[in-house]
C-alpha positions as CSV (number, residue, x, y, z in Angstrom):
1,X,16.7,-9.2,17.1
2,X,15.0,-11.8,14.2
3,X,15.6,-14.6,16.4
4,X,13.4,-13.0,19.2
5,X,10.6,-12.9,17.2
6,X,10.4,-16.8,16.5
7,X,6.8,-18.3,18.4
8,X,7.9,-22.3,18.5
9,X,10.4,-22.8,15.7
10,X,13.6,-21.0,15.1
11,X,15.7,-22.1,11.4
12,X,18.9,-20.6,10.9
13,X,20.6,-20.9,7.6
14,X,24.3,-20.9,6.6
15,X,25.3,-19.9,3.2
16,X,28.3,-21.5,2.1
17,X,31.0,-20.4,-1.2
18,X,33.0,-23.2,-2.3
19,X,36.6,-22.6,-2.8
20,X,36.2,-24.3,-6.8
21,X,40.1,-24.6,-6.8
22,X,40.1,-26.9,-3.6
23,X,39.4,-30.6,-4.6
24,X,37.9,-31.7,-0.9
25,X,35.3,-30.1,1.4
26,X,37.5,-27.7,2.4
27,X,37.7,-25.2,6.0
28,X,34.9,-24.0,7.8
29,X,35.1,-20.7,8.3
30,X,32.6,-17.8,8.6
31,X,33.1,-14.4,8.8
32,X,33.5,-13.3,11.8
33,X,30.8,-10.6,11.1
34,X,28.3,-13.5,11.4
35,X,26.2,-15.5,14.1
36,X,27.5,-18.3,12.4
37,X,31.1,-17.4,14.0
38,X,29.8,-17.6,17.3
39,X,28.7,-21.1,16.8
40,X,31.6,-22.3,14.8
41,X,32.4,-24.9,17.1
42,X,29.0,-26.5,16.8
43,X,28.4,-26.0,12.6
44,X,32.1,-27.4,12.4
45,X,31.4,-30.8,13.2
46,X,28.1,-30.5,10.5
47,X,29.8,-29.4,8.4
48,X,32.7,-31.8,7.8
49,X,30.3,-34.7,7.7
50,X,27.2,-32.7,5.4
51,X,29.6,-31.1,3.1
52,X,30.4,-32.7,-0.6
53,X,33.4,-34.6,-1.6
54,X,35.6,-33.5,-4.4
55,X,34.3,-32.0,-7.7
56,X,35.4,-34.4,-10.5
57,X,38.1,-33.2,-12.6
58,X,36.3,-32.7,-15.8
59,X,33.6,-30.5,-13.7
60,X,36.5,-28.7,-12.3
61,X,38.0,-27.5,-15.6
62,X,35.2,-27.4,-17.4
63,X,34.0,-23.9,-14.7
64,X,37.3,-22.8,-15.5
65,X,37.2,-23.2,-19.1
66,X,33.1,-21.2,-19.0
67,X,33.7,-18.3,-21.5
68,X,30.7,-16.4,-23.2
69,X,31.7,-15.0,-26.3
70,X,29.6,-11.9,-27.0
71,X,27.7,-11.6,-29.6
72,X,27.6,-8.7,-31.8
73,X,25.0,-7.3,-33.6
74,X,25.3,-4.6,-36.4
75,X,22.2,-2.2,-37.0
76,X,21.4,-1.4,-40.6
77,X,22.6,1.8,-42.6
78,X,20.5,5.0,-41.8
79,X,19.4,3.7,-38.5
80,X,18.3,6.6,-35.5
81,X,17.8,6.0,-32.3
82,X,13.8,6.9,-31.5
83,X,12.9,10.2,-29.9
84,X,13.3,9.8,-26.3
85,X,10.2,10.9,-24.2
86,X,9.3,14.3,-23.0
87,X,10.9,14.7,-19.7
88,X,8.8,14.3,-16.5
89,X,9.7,15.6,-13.4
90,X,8.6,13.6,-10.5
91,X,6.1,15.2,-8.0
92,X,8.0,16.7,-4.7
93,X,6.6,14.9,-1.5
94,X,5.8,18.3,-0.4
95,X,3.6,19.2,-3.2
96,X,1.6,16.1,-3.4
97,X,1.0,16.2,0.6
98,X,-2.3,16.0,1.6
99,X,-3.4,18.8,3.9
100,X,-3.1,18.0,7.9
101,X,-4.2,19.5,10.6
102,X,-1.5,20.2,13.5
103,X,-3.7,17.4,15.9
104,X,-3.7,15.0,13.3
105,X,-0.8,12.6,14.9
106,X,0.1,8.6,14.3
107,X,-3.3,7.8,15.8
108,X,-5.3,9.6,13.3
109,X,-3.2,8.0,10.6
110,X,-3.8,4.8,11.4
111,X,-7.1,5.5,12.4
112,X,-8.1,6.2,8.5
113,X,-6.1,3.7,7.6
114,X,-8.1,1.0,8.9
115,X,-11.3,2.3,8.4
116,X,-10.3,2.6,4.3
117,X,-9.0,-0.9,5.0
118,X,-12.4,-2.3,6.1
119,X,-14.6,-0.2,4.0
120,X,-13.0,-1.4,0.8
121,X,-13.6,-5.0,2.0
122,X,-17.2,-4.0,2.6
123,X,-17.9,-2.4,-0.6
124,X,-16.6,-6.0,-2.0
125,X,-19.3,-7.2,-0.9
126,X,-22.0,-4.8,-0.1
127,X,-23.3,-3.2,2.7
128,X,-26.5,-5.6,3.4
129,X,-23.3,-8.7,3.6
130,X,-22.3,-6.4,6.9
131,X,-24.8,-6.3,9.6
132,X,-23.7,-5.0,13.0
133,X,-23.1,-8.2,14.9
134,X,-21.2,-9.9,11.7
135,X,-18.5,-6.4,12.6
136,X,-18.5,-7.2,16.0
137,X,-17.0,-10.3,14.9
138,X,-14.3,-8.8,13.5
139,X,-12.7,-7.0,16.4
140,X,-9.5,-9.4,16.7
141,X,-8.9,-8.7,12.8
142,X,-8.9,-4.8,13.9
143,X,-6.8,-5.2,16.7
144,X,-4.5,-7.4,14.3
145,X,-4.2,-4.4,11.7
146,X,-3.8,-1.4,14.3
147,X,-0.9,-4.0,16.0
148,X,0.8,-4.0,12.7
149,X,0.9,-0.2,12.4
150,X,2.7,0.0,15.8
151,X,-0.1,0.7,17.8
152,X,1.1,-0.1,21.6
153,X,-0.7,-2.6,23.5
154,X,-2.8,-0.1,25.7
155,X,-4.3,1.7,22.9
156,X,-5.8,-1.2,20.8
157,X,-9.4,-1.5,23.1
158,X,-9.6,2.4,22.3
159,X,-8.6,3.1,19.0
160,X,-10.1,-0.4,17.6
161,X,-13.6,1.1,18.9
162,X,-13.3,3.9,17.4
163,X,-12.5,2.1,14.2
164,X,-15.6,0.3,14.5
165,X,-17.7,3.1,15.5
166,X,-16.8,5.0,12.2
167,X,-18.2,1.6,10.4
168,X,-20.9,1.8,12.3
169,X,-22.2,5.1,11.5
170,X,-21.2,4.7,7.7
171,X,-23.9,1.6,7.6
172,X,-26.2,3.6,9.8
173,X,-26.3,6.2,6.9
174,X,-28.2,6.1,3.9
175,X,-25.2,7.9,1.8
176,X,-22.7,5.9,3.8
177,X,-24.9,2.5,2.5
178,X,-25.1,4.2,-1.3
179,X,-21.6,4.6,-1.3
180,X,-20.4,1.2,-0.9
181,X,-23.5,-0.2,-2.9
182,X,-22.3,-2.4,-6.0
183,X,-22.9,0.3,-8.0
184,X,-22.0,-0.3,-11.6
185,X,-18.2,-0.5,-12.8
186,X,-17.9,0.4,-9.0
187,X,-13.8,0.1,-7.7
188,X,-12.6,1.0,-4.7
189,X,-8.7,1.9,-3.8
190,X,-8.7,2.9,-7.7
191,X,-4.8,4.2,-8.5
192,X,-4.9,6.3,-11.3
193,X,-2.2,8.9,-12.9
194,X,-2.7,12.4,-14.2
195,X,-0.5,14.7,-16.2
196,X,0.2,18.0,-14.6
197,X,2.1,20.7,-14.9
198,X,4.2,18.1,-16.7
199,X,4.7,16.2,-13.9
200,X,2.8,12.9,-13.5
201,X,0.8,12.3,-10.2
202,X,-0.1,8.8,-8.9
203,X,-3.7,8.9,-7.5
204,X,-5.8,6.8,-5.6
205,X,-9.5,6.8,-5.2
206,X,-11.4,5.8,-2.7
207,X,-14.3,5.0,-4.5
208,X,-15.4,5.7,-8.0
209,X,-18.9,4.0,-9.6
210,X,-21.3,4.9,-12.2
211,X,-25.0,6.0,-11.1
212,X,-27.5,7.2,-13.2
213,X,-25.6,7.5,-16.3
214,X,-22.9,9.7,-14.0
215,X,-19.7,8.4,-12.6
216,X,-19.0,9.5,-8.7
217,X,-15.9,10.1,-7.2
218,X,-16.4,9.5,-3.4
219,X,-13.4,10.4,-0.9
220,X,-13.4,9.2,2.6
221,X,-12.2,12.0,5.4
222,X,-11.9,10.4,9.1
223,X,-11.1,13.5,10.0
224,X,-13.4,14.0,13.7
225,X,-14.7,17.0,15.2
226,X,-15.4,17.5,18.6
227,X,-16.3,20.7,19.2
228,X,-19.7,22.7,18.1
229,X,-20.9,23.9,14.5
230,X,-20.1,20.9,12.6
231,X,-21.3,22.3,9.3
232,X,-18.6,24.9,9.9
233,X,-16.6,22.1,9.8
234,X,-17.7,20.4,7.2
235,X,-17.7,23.6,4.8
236,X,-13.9,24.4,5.8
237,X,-13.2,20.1,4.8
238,X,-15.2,21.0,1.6
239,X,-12.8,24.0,0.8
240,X,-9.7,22.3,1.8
241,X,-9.7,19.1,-0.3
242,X,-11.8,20.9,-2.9
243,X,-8.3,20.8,-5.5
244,X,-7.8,17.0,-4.4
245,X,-10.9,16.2,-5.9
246,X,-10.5,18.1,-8.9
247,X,-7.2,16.2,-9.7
248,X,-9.5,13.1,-9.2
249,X,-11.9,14.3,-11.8
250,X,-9.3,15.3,-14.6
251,X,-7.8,11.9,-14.2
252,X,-11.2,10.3,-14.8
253,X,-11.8,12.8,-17.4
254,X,-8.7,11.7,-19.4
255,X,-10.5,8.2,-19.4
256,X,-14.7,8.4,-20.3
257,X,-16.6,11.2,-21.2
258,X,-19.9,11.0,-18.9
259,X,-20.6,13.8,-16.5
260,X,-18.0,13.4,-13.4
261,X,-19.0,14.2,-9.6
262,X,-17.1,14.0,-6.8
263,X,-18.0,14.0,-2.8
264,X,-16.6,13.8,0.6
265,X,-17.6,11.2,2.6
266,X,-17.1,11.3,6.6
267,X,-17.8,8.3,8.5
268,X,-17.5,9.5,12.2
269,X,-19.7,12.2,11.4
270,X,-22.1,10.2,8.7
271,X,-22.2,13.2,6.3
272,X,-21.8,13.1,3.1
273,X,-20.5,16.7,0.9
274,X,-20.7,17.0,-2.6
275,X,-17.9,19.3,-3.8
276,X,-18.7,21.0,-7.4
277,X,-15.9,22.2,-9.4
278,X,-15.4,25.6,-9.5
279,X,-17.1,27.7,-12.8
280,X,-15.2,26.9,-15.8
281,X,-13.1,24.0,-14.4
């Protein structure tokens, strides 16, 4: 199957153990487990006039003489071994799932995939570096990333379009533009960790900047609706990912004392939700 995927060159290697106790080149003979087998006839000529002549005597002996005598190293009277750590249990994948709805398939996963993939590279450099026609330019690089998360053939004009209608709308908006300002210590993709339960969860945040002497926690949902009351919604996304984003802001907590606020962020929809821990979080 490898060999199918080669474009206009094809290299195919053979490994080769020498026998050490043999004093000449020796038999070719691959396993017969191997595509080197089925071209044995065609390798054997190679390989009788490629492979090396005998080992020298000295070199010979010498490998069979190679002994490591350990080394042993005795720890002084009264030593302990240290404490070991407090055991941590590692998250179950069902526990650390992120809610899905029962339409979200393989297309809406790669959907937000992409779109987190390009709006990272935009907030890299700001939204004024990303007018409409310089994204237009970018289509092949879409197509390129949906095609390496399986995306068939017929479905890359769709689903790329879509991709670059969520952009789009994000720069349209003022909040979309805000968010991926170079805000100060601004990060996007930010993996952080955060003790719970005693278990230790691996975060990542989609974007996190300090604004007005407050650090923001902005999570990107390209989650669509395409149906009537959008703010119905909306208010069921707030209430759904509304422990999500507190996990964000304990894990920032652990790391700078300034006042913490977290938000959705919707691209296909351009709306922008700040979610407000609950009283006494």
């Amino acid at each position: 199957m490898a060999a199918t995927r080669a474009r206009t060159r094809l290299h195919l290697l053979v490994g080769l153990v020498r026998d050490e106790e043999s004093e000449g080149p020796g038999e070719f003979k691959p396993s017969a487990r191997t595509m080197a087998a089925d071209l044995a006839e065609a390798l054997r000529e190679l390989f009788e006039r490629e492979a090396p002549g005998e080992l020298p005597a000295k070199r010979r002996s010498a490998r069979k003489r190679r002994l490591v005598k350990p080394e042993i190293q005795r720890v002084p009277d009264g030593w302990a071994p240290p404490e070991p750590p407090a055991p941590m249990i590692a998250p179950s994948p069902e526990e650390t799932r992120s809610p899905t709805y029962v339409w979200a398939g393989e297309r809406a996963r790669v959907l937000g995939l992409a779109v987190h993939r390009w709006l990272q590279e935009i907030s890299e450099e700001g939204p004024s570096a990303w007018p409409r026609e310089r994204l237009e330019t970018q289509r092949s690089r879409t197509r390129r990333m949906l095609q390496f998360h399986g995306v068939p053939v017929d479905e890359l004009d769709s689903l790329s379009a879509d991709v670059e209608t969520a952009l789009l709308n994000t720069l349209q908006d003022e909040r979309g533009r805000w968010t991926l300002e170079p805000h100060d210590d601004a990060a996007s993709e930010l993996p952080l960790s955060l003790q719970e339960d005693g278990r230790t969860r691996s975060l990542i945040l989609d974007r996190s900047f300090v604004h007005g002497g407050e650090r923001w926690i902005v999570d990107y949902k390209t989650s669509r609706h395409e149906g009537g009351d959008l703010e119905a919604f909306l208010d069921e996304e707030e209430r759904r990912y509304a422990p999500q984003l507190e996990r964000y802001r304990l894990a920032m907590q652990a790391r700078e004392s300034r006042p913490i606020r977290t938000a959705l962020y919707f691209p296909w929809h351009s709306a922008f939700r700040e979610v407000t821990p609950e009283p006494g979080a």
